[in-house]
ZAMARGU-4260 file (C-alpha; in steps of 0.2 Angstrom, whole numbers, plus 5000, padded with zeros to 4 digits):
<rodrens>
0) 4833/5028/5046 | 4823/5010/5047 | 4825/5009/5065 | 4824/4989/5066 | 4809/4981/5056
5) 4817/4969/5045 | 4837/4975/5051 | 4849/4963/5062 | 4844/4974/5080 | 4827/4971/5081
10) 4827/4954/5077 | 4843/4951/5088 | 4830/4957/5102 | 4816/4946/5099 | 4824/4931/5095
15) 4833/4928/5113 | 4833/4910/5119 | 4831/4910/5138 | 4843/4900/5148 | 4833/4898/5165
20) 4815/4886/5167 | 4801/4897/5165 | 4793/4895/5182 | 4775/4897/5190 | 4771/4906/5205
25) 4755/4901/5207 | 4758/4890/5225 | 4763/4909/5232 | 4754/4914/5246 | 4766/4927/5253
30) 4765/4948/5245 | 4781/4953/5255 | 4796/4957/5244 | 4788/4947/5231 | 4785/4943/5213
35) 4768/4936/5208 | 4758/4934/5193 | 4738/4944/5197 | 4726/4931/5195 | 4713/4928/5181
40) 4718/4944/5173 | 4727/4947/5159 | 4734/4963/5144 | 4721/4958/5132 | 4735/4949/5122
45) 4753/4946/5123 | 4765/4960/5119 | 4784/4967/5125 | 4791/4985/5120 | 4776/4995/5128
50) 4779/5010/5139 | 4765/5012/5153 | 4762/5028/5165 | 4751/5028/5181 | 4740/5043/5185
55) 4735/5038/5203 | 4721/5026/5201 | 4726/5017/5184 | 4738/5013/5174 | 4741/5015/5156
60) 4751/5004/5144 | 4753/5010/5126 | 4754/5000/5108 | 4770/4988/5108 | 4776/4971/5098
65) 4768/4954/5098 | 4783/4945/5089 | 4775/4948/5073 | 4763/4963/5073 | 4764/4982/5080
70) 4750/4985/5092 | 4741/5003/5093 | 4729/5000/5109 | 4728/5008/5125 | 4725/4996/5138
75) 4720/5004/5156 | 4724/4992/5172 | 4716/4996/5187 | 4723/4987/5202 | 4712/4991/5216
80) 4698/4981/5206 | 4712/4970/5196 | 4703/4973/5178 | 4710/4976/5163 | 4700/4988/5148
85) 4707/4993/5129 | 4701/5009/5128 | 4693/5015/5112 | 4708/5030/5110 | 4721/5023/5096
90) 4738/5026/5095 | 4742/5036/5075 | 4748/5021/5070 | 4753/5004/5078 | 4771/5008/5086
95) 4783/5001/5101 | 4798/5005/5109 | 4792/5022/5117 | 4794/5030/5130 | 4782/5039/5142
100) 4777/5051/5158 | 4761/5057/5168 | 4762/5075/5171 | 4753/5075/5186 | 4740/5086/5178
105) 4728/5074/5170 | 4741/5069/5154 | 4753/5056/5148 | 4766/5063/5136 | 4772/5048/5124
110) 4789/5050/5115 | 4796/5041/5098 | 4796/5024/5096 | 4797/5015/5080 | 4781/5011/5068
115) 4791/5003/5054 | 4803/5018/5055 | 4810/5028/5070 | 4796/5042/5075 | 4800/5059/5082
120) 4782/5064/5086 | 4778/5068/5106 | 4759/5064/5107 | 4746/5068/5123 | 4735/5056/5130
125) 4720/5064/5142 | 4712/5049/5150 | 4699/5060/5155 | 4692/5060/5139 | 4700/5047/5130
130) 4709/5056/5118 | 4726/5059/5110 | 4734/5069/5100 | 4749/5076/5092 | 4761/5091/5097
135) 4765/5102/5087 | 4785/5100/5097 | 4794/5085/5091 | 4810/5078/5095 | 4826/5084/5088
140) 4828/5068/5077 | 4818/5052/5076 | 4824/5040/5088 | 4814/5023/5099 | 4819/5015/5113
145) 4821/5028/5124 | 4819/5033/5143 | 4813/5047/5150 | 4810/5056/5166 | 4798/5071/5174
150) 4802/5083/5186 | 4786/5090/5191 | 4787/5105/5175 | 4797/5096/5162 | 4801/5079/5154
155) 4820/5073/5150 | 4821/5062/5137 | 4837/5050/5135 | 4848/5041/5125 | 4837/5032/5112
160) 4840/5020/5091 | 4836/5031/5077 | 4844/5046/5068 | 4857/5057/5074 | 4868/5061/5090
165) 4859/5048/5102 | 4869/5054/5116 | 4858/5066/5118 | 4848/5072/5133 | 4831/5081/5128
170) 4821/5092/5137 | 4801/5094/5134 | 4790/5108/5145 | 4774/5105/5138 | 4769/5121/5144
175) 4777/5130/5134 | 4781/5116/5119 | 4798/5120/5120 | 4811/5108/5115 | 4828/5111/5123
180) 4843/5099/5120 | 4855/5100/5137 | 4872/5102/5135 | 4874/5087/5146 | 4876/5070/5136
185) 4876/5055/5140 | 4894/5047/5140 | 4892/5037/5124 | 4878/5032/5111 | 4865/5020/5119
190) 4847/5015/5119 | 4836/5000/5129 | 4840/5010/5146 | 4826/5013/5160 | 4824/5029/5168
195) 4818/5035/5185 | 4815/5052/5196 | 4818/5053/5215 | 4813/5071/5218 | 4829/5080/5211
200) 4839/5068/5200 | 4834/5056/5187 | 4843/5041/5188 | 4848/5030/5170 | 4850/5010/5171
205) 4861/5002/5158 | 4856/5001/5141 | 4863/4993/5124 | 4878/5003/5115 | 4892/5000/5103
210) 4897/4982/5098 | 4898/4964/5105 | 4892/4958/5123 | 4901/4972/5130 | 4888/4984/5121
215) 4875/4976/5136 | 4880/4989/5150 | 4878/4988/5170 | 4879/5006/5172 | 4872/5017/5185
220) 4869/5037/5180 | 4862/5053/5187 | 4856/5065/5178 | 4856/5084/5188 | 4845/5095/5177
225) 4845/5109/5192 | 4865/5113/5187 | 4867/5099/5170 | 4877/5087/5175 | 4877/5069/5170
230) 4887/5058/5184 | 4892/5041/5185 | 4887/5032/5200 | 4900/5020/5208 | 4887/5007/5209
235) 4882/4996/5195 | 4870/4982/5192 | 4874/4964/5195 | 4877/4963/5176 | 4873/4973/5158
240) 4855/4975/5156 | 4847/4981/5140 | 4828/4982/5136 | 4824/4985/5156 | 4809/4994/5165
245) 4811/5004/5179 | 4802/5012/5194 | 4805/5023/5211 | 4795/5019/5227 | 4800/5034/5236
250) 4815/5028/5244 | 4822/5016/5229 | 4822/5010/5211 | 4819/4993/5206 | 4825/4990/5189
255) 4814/4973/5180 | 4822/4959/5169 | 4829/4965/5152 | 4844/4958/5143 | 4861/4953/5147
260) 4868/4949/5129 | 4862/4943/5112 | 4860/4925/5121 | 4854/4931/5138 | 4836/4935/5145
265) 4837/4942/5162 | 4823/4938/5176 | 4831/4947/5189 | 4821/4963/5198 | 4836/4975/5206
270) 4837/4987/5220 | 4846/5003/5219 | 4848/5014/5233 | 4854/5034/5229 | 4856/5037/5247
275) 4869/5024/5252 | 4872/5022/5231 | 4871/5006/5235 | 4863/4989/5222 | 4859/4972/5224
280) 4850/4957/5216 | 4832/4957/5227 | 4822/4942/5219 | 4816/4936/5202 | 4802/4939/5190
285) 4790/4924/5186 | 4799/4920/5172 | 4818/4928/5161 | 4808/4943/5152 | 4814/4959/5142
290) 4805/4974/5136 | 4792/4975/5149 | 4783/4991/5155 | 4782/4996/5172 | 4771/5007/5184
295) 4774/5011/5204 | 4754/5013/5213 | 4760/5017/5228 | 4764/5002/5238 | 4766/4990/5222
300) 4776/4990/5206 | 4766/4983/5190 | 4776/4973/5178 | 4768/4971/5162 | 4770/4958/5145
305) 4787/4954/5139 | 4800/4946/5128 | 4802/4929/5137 | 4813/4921/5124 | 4806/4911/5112
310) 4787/4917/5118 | 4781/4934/5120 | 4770/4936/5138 | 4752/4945/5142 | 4755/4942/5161
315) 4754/4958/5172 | 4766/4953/5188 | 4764/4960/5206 | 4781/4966/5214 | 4782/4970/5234
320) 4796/4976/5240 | 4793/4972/5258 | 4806/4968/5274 | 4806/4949/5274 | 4801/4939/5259
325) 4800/4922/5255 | 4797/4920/5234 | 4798/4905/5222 | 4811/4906/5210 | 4809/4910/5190
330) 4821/4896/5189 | 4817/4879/5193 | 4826/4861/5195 | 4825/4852/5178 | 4814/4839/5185
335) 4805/4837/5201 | 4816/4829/5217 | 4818/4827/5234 | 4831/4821/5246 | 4843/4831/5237
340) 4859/4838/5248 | 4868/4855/5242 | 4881/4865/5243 | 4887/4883/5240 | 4903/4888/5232
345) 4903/4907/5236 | 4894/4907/5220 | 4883/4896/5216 | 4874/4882/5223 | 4877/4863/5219
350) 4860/4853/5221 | 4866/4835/5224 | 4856/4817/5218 | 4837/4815/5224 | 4834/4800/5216
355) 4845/4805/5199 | 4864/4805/5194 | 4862/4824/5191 | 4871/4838/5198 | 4862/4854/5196
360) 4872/4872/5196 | 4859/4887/5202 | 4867/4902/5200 | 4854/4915/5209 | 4860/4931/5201
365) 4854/4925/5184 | 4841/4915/5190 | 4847/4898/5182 | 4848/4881/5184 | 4859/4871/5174
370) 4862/4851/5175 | 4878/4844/5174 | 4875/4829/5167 | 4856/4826/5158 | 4850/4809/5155
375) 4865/4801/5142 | 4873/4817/5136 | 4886/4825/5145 | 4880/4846/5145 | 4895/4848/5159
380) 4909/4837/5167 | 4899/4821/5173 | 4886/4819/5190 | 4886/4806/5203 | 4893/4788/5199
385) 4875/4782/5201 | 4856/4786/5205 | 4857/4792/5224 | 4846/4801/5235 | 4847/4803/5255
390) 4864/4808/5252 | 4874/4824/5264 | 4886/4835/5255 | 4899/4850/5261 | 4910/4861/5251
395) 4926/4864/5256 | 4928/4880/5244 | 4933/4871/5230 | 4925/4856/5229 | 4911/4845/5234
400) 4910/4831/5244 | 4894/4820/5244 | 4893/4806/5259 | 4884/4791/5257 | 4866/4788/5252
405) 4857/4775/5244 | 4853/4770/5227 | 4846/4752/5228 | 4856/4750/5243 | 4866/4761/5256
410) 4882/4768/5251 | 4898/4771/5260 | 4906/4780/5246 | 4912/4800/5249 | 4911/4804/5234
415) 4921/4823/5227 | 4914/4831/5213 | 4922/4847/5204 | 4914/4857/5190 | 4928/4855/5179
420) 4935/4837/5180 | 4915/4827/5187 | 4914/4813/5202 | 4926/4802/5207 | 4925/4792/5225
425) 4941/4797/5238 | 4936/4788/5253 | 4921/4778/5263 | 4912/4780/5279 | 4915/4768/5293
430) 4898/4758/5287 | 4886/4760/5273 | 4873/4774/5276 | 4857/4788/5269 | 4850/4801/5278
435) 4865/4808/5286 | 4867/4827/5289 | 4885/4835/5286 | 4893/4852/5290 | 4909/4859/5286
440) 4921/4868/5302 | 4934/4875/5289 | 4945/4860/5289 | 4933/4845/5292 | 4918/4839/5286
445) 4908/4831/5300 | 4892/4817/5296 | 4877/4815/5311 | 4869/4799/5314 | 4860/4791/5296
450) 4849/4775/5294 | 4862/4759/5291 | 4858/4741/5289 | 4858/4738/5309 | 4846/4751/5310
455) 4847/4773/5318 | 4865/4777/5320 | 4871/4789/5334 | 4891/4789/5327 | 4899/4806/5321
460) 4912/4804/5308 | 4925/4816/5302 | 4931/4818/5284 | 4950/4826/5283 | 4948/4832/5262
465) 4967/4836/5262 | 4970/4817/5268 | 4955/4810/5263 | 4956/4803/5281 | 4941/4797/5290
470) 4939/4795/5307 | 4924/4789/5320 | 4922/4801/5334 | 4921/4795/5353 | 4908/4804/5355
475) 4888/4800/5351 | 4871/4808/5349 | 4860/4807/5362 | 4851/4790/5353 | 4852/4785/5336
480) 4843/4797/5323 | 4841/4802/5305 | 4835/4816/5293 | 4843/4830/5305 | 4850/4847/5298
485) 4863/4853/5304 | 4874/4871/5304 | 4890/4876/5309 | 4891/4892/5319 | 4910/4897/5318
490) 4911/4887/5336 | 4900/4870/5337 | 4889/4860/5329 | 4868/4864/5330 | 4858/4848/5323
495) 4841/4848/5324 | 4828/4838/5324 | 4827/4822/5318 | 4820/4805/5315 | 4824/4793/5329
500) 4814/4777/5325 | 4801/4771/5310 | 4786/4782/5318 | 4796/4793/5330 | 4804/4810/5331
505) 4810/4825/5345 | 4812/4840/5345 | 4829/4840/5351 | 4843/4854/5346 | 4860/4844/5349
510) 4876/4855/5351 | 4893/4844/5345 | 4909/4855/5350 | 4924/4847/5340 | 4938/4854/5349
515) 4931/4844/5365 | 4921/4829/5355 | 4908/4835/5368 | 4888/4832/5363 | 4878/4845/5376
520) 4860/4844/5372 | 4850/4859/5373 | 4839/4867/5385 | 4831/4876/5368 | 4821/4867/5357
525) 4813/4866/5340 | 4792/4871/5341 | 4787/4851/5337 | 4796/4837/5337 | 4802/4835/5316
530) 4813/4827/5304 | 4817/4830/5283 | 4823/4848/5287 | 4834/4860/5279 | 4844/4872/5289
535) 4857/4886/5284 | 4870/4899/5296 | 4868/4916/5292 | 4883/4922/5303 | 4872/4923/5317
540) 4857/4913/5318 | 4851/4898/5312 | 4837/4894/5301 | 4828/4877/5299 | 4816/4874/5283
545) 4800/4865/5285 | 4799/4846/5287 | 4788/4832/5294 | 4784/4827/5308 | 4776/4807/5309
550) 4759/4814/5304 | 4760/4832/5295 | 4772/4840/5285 | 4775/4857/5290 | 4780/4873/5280
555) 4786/4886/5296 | 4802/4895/5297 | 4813/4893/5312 | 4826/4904/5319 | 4838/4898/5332
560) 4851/4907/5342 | 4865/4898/5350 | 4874/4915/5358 | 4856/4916/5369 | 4849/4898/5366
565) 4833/4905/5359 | 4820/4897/5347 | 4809/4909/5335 | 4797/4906/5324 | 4798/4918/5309
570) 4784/4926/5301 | 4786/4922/5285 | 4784/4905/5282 | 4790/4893/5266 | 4777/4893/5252
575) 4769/4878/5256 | 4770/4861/5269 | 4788/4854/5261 | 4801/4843/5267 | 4816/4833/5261
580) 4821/4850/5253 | 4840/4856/5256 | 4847/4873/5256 | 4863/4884/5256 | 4864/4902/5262
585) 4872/4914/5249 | 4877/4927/5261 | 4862/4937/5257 | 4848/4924/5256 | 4844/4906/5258
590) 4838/4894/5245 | 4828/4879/5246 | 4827/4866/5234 | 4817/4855/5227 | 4805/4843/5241
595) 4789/4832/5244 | 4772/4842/5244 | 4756/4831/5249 | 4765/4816/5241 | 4771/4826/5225
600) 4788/4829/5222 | 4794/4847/5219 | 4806/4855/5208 | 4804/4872/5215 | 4819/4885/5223
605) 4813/4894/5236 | 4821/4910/5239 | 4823/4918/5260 | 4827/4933/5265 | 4828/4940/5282
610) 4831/4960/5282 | 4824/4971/5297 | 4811/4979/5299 | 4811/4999/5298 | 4819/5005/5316
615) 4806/5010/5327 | 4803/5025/5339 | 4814/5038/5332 | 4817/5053/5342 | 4827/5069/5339
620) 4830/5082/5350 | 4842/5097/5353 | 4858/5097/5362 | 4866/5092/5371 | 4877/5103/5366
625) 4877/5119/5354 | 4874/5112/5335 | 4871/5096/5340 | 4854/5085/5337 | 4854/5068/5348
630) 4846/5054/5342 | 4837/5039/5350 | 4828/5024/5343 | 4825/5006/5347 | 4827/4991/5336
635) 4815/4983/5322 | 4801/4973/5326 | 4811/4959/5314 | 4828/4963/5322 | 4836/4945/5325
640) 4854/4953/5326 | 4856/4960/5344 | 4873/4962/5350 | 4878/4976/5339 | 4876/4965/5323
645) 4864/4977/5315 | 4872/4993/5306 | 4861/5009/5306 | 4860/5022/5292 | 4855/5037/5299
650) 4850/5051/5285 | 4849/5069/5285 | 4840/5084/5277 | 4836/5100/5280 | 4819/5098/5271
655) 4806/5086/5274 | 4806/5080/5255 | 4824/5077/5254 | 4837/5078/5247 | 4844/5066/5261
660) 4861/5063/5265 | 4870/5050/5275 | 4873/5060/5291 | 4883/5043/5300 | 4882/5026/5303
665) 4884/5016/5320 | 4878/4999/5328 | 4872/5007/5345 | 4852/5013/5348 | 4857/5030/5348
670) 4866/5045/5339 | 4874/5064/5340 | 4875/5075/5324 | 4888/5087/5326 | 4894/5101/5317
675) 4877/5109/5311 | 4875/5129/5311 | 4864/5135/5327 | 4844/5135/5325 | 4846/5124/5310
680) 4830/5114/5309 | 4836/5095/5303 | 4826/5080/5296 | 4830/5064/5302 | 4827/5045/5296
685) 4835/5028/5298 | 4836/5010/5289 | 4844/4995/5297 | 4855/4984/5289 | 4857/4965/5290
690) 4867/4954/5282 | 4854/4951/5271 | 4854/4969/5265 | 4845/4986/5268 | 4829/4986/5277
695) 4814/5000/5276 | 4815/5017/5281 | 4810/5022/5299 | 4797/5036/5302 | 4805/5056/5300
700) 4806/5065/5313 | 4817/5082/5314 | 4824/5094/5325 | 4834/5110/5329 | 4853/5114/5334
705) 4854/5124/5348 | 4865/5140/5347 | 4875/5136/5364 | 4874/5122/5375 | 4860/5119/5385
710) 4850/5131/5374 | 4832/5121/5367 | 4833/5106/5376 | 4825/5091/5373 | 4819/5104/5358
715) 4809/5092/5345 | 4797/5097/5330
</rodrens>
């Protein structure tokens, strides 16, 4: 069977139009949970459909497609040196769409692919000696784009285009050369999946089967081979992904770009967790890409080429799956803005103005941004009635309502805007107004302070959507002030900051309670007096972006904490010295938008998370009573949710390789596993999670189960 050169599914795959900006990383100064591009090095040309293996030191990528030629090169990238050789070892012939493991004894084992024509051969590459050949074993049928999978003795080989039943599972022991087909299938035909292997089961990510955009699947398999089962998993990817790459870092699999449909390129880079069977959307790839190959070091996946779209890629991308991250977006806005307001739907995010009519949708699970209206021609339902920037927005859930501004003068006008049906203006503030800061209570909107004709206001205004009534508080801000951020915390009002004159700022966090119309200023306050901030409410902190201060622009993180009035300055800090940006929080991370720079304006979406920190000083010990194992620990280092608000996974095995299982979860520092047979020996870790997701592992530690109570105590290994 021709297994796509010149037939409708090979050229359906190359010939995807991406949908998101292609971005740059190159401003990126932070490696945790990041995606970066390596700098200066390059695959010796662009190429997507390779299939790579790591041998401990280096990693090998084999032959692939350019968008118009096959390639037969071994290329060797080492990344403690970041370089990059073509060795002089030849595939056969020039061939893609293989797939590929390391042995652990000094040989990759490459399988199929498609040279023109689907190829059954298994070849052996030894590094050592730069050599390859073929085996005399071959697979049952020809067949390309598979995945495979190695155990430590054998290789399973899945799925795969070509000839035959391609619900097969295939087994390869190249000690032996035998070939052995597993009475396990997989549920249905199917072919672009990624594969991984955690220790004991091989894990199968989505892949492309049967007809239509439904064919893209999101699915989530394990494959036993101990007892040859195949299992669905009741997670599933964020959406169907075809064409992906796949690897395991010991505790997870991150599964890298691929394609949604025959219109959709993904960028996204996914985390799956077998313990808790748990995935979610982590961050982005520079740029939408499919068919790349992908290789785990030890503490950094490599990511290599891809199908962007219309262009094919040589770039080889860095990804760190660390505990707090802060990563520019593949996405980006379509031009560059600042003094922009947002909003977030429970969706996506609407990026209001900054200077333009535009209203620009970012959805942050495809990595996307779409405008709503794009110079003259309507792409959706109409922007803003005019050019406007300085402008605060809310969403009540449904839709949008966008408060004054200035285009060539202040504005009054409250403008709603819904995706379906555009702009239209409902009501007015009390006077004409920019640089206001809004917030949203659940049944009002409320606007702080702004810059009017008379000069800094200090009013508070409330906007009734249902009545479209507005209504001007008694109460004041402490003096007149503009280019605050504010937050609601489910209770009050935190603005921050602010500009309070032409060449004057504070520090000042301001709490606004509007059951009593009471302003109490803080005891707390920001780390330097600063205005042109972003701030978003994770459910238990606040978090302002950035900003300026009258002579420097500042790129810090800060964390603030109404329940114990306590001001932190994260780690992690924004890419570089913006302000003006806004931001909405997603209910797993916060994006930033757009800003000034060093008198540029930015069209960058800035991506924060804030997960915890591995759980630190684990201890296990036997008792108190008989079959029990007590556990102790105290909280992350990055642990900002006292109070209970963190939920701890705690993990059990009676090996110290795993298998782990979830033994409990609970919110307090400490832990009893009951039940467990007297003298049992017991292996313990935890992970802490946030509402911004999973954090790392803590250290292992084990134990034994007395036999009665009191027997062993305080009994640690």
């Amino acid at each position: 069977m021709r297994d796509g050169f010149g037939s409708g599914a090979f050229w359906l795959l190359v010939s995807i139009a991406a949908t998101s900006s292609l971005g740059t990383v190159s401003m990126m100064t932070v490696d945790a949970d990041s995606t970066h591009v390596m700098p200066t090095v390059l695959l010796p040309s662009v190429r997507a459909y390779t299939s790579a293996v790591w041998d401990g030191t280096n990693t090998y990528i084999f032959g692939g497609w350019d968008g118009s030629s096959l390639g037969n090169q071994i290329v060797r990238y080492n990344p403690a040196t970041n370089e990059v050789t073509t060795m002089h070892a030849k595939l056969p012939s020039p061939r893609a769409y293989m797939s590929a493991v390391w042995d652990g004894r000094g040989f990759a084992y490459l399988f199929g692919g498609s040279d023109g024509s689907a190829l059954e051969e298994i070849l052996r590459y030894h590094p050592a000696t730069d050599s390859i050949v073929a085996m005399n074993a071959s697979l049952p049928t020809a067949r390309s784009s598979t995945s495979a999978a190695w155990d430590g003795h054998n290789a399973y080989i899945f799925g795969g285009l070509g000839d035959g039943d391609q619900t097969r599972i295939v087994r390869y022991t190249p000690e032996t050369g035998n070939i052995t087909v597993m009475n396990a299938t997989l549920p249905s035909s199917r072919y672009g999946t990624a594969a991984v292997w955690d220790g004991s089961n091989a894990y199968v990510f989505g892949g492309i089967g049967g007809g239509g955009d439904s064919a893209w699947l999101n699915q989530i398999w394990r494959f036993n081979p101990a007892n040859d089962t195949f299992t669905k998993m009741s997670a599933v990817l964020s959406r169907g992904h075809g064409y992906t790459s796949a690897v395991w870092d010991g505790q997870r699999a991150y599964v890298f770009g691929g394609t949604q449909s025959s219109a959709v390129t993904l960028g996204t880079v996914e985390q799956y967790d077998p313990v808790t069977d748990y995935a979610s959307v982590r961050t982005s790839l520079p740029s939408v890409r499919t068919g790349t190959s992908a290789a785990w070091d030890g503490s950094h996946a490599e990511v290599f080429g891809g199908n962007a779209g219309s262009t094919f890629v040589d770039e080889i991308v860095k990804f760190d799956p660390g505990a707090i991250s802060v990563t520019t977006m593949g996405a980006s806005l379509p031009s560059a803005r600042a003094y922009t307001s947002a909003t977030w739907d429970g969706k996506d995010a609407l990026v209001l103005g900054g200077g333009t009519i535009q209203v620009v949708q970012f959805d942050p699970v495809a990595g996307t941004a779409t405008a709503f209206l794009t110079g003259s021609s309507l792409a959706l339902p109409g922007g803003l009635p005019s050019n406007r920037k300085y402008t605060s927005a809310i969403s009540d859930g449904n839709d949008t309502y966008v408060f004054g501004g200035r285009d060539a003068n202040y504005l009054s006008e409250i403008v709603r805007f819904n995706t379906t049906f555009g702009a239209r203006v409902v009501a007015a503030l009390p006077t004409a107004r920019e640089a206001t800061s809004a917030a949203w209570d659940g049944t009002n909107a409320f606007i702080f302070g702004g810059i009017a004709s008379t000069g800094y206001s200090n009013q508070i205004v409330r906007f009734n959507p249902g009545s479209n009534n507005v209504t001007l508080m008694h109460a004041t801000l402490p003096s007149g002030r503009a280019y605050t951020s504010v937050v609601w915390d489910g209770a009050n009002f935190d603005v921050f900051g602010g500009k309070t004159g032409p060449s004057s700022s504070d520090d000042l966090i301001i709490r606004y309670s509007p059951s009593s119309d009471v302003v109490t200023v803080m005891t707390a306050k920001l780390p330097s007096a600063r205005f042109e901030t972003s701030a978003v409410w994770d459910g238990n902190n606040a978090f302002v972006f950035g900003g300026r201060n009258v002579s420097a622009l500042l790129h810090d993180v800060v964390r603030y904490n109404p329940v114990t009035n306590n001001v932190t300055t994260m780690a992690a800090s924004l890419p570089t010295e913006m302000s003006a940006t806004s931001a909405v929080w997603t209910g797993k991370a916060a994006f930033v938008f757009g800003g000034t720079s060093n008198a540029s304006y930015l069209r960058t979406i800035v991506e924060y998370t804030t997960e915890p920190g591995p759980p630190l000083d684990l201890r296990a010990s036997g008792g108190p009573g008989a079959g029990q194992i007590h556990l102790t620990w105290i909280p992350p280092e990055t642990d900002t949710y006292a109070g209970g608000q963190l939920l701890y996974y705690i993990q059990r095995a009676g090996n110290p390789t795993g298998p782990f299982e979830v033994a409990g979860t609970t919110t307090e520092l400490s832990f009893t596993d009951n039940g467990l047979p007297p003298g049992a020996i017991r292996n313990y870790r935890l992970q802490a999670e946030s509402p911004s997701g999973l954090g790392r592992f803590s250290a292992q530690v084990a134990a034994r189960a007395p036999g009665s109570p009191g027997q062993f105590p305080g009994f640690g290994i």
